[in-house]
TILUM-892308 format. One record per residue (C-alpha): residue number from 1; y, x, z. Coordinates in pm, whole numbers. Layout:
<recs>
REC   num       yy       xx       zz
REC   NUM        Y        X        Z
...
</recs>
This chain:
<recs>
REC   num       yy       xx       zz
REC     1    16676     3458     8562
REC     2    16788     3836     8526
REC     3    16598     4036     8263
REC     4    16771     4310     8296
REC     5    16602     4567     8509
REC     6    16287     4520     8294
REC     7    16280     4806     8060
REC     8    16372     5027     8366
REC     9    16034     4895     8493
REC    10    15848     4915     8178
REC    11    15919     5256     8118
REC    12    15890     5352     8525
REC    13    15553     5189     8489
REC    14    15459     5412     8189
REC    15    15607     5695     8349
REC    16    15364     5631     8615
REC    17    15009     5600     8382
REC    18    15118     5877     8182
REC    19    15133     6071     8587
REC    20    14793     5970     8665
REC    21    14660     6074     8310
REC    22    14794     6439     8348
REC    23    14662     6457     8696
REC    24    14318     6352     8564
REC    25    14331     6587     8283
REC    26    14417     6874     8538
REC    27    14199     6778     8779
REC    28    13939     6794     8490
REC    29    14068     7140     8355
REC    30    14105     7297     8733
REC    31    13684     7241     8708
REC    32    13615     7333     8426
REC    33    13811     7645     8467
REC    34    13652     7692     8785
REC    35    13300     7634     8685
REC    36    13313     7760     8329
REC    37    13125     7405     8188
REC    38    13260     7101     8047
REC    39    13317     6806     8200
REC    40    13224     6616     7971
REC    41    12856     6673     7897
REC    42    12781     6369     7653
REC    43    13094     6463     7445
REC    44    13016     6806     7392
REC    45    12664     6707     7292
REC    46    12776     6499     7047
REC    47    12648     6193     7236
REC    48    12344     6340     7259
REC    49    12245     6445     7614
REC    50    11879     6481     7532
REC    51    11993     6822     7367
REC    52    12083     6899     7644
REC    53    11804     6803     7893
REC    54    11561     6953     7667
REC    55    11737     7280     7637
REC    56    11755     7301     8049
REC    57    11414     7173     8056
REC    58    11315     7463     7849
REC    59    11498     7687     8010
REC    60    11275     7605     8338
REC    61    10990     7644     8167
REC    62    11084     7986     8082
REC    63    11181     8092     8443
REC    64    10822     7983     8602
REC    65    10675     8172     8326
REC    66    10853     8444     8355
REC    67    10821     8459     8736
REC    68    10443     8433     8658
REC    69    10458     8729     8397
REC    70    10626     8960     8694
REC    71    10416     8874     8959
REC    72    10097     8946     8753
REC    73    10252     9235     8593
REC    74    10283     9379     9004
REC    75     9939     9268     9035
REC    76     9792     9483     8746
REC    77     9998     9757     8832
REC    78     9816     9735     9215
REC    79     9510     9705     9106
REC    80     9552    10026     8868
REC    81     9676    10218     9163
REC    82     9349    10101     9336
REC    83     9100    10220     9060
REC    84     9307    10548     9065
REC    85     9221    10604     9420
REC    86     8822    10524     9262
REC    87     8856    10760     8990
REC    88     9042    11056     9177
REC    89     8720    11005     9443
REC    90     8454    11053     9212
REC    91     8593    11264     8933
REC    92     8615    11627     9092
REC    93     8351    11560     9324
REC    94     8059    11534     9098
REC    95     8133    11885     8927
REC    96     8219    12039     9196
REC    97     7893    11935     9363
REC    98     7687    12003     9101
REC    99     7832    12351     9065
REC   100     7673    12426     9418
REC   101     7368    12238     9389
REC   102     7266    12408     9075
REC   103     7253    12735     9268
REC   104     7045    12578     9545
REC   105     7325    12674     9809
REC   106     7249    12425    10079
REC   107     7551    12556    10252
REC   108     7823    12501     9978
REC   109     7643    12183     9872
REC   110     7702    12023    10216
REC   111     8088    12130    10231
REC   112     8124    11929     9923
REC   113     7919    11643    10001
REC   114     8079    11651    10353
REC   115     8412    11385    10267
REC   116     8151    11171    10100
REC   117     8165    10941    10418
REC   118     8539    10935    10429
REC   119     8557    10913    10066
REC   120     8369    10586    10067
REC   121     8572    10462    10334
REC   122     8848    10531    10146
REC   123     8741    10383     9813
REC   124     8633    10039    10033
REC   125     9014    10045    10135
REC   126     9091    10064     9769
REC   127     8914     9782     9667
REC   128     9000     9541     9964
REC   129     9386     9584     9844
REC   130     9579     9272     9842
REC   131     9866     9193     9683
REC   132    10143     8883     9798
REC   133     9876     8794    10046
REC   134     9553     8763     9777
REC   135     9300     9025     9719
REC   136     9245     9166     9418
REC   137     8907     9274     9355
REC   138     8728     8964     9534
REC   139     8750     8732     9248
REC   140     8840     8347     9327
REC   141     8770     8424     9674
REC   142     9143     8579     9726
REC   143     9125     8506    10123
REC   144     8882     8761    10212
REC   145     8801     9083    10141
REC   146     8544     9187     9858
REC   147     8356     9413    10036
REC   148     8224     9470    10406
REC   149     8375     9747    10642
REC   150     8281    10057    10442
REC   151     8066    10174    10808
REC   152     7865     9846    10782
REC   153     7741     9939    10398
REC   154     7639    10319    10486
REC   155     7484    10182    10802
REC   156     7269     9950    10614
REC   157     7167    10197    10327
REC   158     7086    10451    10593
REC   159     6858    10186    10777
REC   160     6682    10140    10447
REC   161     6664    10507    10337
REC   162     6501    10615    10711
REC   163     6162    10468    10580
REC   164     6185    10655    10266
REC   165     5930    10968    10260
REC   166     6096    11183    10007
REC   167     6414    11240     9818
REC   168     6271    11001     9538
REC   169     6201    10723     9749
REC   170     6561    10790     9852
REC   171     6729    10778     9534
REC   172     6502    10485     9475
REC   173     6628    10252     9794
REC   174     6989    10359     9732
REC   175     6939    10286     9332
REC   176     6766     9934     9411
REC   177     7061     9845     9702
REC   178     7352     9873     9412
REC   179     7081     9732     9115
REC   180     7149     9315     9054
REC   181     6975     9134     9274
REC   182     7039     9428     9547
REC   183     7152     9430     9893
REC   184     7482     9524     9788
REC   185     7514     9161     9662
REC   186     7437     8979     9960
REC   187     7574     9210    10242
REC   188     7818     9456    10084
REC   189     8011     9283     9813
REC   190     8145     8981     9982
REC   191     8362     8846     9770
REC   192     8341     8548     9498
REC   193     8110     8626     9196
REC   194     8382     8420     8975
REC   195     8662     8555     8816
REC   196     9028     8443     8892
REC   197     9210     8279     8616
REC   198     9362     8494     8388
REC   199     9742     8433     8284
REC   200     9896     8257     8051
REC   201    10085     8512     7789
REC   202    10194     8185     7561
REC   203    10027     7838     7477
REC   204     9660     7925     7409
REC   205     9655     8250     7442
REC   206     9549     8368     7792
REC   207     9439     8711     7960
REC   208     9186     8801     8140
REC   209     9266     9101     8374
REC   210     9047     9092     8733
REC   211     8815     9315     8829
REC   212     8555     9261     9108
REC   213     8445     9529     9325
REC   214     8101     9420     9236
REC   215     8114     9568     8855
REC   216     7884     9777     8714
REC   217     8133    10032     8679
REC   218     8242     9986     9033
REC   219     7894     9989     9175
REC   220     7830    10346     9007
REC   221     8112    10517     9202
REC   222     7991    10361     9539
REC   223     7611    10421     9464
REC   224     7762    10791     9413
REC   225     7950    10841     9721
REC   226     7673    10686     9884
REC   227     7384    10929     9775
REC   228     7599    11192     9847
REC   229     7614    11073    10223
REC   230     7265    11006    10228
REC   231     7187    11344    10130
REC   232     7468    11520    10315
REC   233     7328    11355    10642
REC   234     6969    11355    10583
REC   235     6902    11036    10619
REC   236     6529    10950    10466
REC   237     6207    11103    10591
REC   238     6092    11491    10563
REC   239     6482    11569    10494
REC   240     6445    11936    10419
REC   241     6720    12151    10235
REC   242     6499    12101     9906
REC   243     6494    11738     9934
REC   244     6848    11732    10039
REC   245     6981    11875     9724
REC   246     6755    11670     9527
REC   247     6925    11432     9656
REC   248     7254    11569     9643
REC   249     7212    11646     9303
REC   250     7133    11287     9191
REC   251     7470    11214     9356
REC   252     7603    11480     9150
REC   253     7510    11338     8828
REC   254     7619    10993     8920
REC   255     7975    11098     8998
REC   256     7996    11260     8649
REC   257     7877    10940     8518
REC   258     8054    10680     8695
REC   259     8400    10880     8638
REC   260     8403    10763     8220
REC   261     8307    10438     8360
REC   262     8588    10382     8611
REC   263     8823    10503     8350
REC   264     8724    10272     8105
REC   265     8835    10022     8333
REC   266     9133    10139     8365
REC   267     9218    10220     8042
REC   268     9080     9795     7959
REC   269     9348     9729     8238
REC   270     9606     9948     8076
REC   271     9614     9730     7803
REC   272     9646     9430     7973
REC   273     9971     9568     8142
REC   274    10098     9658     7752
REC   275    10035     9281     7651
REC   276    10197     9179     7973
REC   277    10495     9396     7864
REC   278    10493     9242     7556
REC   279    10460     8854     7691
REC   280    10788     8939     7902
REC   281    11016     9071     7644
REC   282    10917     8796     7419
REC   283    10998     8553     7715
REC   284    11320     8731     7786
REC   285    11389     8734     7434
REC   286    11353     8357     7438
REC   287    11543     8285     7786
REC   288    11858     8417     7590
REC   289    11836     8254     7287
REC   290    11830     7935     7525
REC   291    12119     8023     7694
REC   292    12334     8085     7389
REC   293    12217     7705     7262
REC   294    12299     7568     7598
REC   295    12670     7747     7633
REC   296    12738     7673     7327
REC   297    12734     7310     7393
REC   298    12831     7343     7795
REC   299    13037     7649     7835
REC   300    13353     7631     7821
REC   301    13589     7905     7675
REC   302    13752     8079     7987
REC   303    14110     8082     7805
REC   304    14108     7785     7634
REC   305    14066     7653     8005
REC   306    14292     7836     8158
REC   307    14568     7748     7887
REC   308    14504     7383     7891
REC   309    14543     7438     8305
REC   310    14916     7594     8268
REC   311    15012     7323     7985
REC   312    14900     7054     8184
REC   313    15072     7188     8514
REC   314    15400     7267     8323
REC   315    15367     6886     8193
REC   316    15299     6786     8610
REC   317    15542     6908     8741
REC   318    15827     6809     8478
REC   319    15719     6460     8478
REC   320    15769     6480     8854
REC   321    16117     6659     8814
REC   322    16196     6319     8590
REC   323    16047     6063     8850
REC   324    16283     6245     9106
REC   325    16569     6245     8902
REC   326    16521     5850     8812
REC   327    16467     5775     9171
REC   328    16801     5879     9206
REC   329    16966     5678     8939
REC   330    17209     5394     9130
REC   331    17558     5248     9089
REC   332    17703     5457     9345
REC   333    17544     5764     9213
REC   334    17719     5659     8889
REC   335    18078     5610     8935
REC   336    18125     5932     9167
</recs>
């Protein structure tokens, strides 16, 4: 039996592993140069994958909340724009109207009072606002408005003020519509009387930022606006130009008071949008300090990639250059 081709075969046979080891290992480093990660997750976590689970796990975490912190930091900011709209409709029309009232001009009186209606129409607009599909000022109940067509309100307060003899009885009816336990919570604010969960800033600590269209504070600028149409119009019984700026002027005075009001609300919503500002950095602050443990353990140095990829090409290509040349290797080829 001839043994004497064997250590040809041996070493063409090693020749050959060591070939499919080098293509592995460039396979291997064409990825990770491509994608910038390890291959080899357990390895690089020190056979301890959990580190890494946990540390993506975390970093999910982190996303949803931070996708929660932007989408309620757009909601404050709507519902700000919304009281502004409030505030900017009550807060030069009570002086103003109480400048002409005081001089018992009838005539000046009504041209201020006049955008009342349109003013109230305007603030109902405001306060039926939605924002990604949900409104904001009808508590839980997010698929509806929170209050009726502003038309429908005035309509109704003027059918209850047309039996009143006398601005008093006027003031009275509109008073008793916005008071608790008024029409205006049955018929005009038609929204939820529960408030929509607040957001969580970090574990246990959660704000509270809604506002209903049916607050106190709310109510005051309506109740306002309303008077002022009331009185405007003439609506209630024995409407002379006496009565009518009796009436006006209670209108007056509750614009002046209900413009503090609406801007506490604000200013209560103001700092909500600070804390949210502060919940986000914090959360940013976080999502990179996650992403530094994580590619510290996954990423994979861009150069150090790239110069394992040349090495292991270079050592490809001359181990094919030596299969060639061995391939070539005969008796013939020899003794030329």
């Amino acid at each position: 039996m001839d043994f004497q081709g064997l250590p040809d075969l041996l070493a063409s046979g090693r020749l050959q592993r060591r070939v499919a080891q080098v293509s592995s290992d460039l396979i291997r480093a064409t990825e990770e140069t491509t994608t910038g990660r390890v291959s080899d997750l357990i390895a690089a976590s020190n056979n301890d994958p959990a580190r890494i689970a946990g540390l993506e796990r975390a970093l999910t975490l982190n996303n949803n909340q931070s996708g929660i912190l932007d989408v309620s930091t757009l909601r404050a900011a709507t519902t700000q724009e919304s009281l502004e709209i409030v505030q900017g409709a009550v807060e030069s029309f009570g002086p103003e109207l109480l400048a002409s009232v005081s001089i018992n001009d009838i005539s000046s009186a009504d041209r201020k009072a006049a955008p009342a209606r349109d003013a109230f129409a305007t603030v109902v607009a405001a306060l039926n606002a939605r924002f990604g599909g949900r409104t904001l000022f009808a508590g839980t109940a997010t698929d509806q408005a929170a209050l009726a067509p502003a038309d429908q309100i005035l309509a109704e307060i003027q059918t209850l003020t047309a039996a009143a003899t006398g601005p008093a009885a006027a003031i009275a009816v509109v008073d008793a519509y916005f008071a608790p336990g008024g029409g205006f919570e049955t018929t005009g604010y038609v929204g939820s009387t529960t408030d929509v969960v607040g957001v969580e800033l970090a574990e246990g600590a959660r704000l509270d930022y809604a506002i209903r269209a049916d607050d106190p504070q709310i109510r005051g600028a309506l109740r306002s606006l309303a008077l002022a149409v009331v009185g405007n119009e003439g609506s209630f019984g024995a409407a002379d130009n006496a009565s009518r700026l009796t009436v006006l002027e209670a209108s007056a005075e509750a614009a002046i008071q209900s413009t503090p009001e609406v801007i506490d609300l604000r200013a209560a919503l103001g700092v909500a949008e600070e804390r949210l500002d502060v919940a986000k950095t914090r959360v940013s602050g976080e999502r990179s300090f996650l992403n530094q443990a994580l590619n510290a353990i996954v990423q994979r140095d861009p150069f150090e990639a790239a110069t394992e990829f040349t090495a292991l090409e270079r050592q490809l290509q001359t181990m094919f250059s030596i299969t060639a040349r061995l391939s070539q290797l005969n008796l013939n080829n020899f003794i030329r």
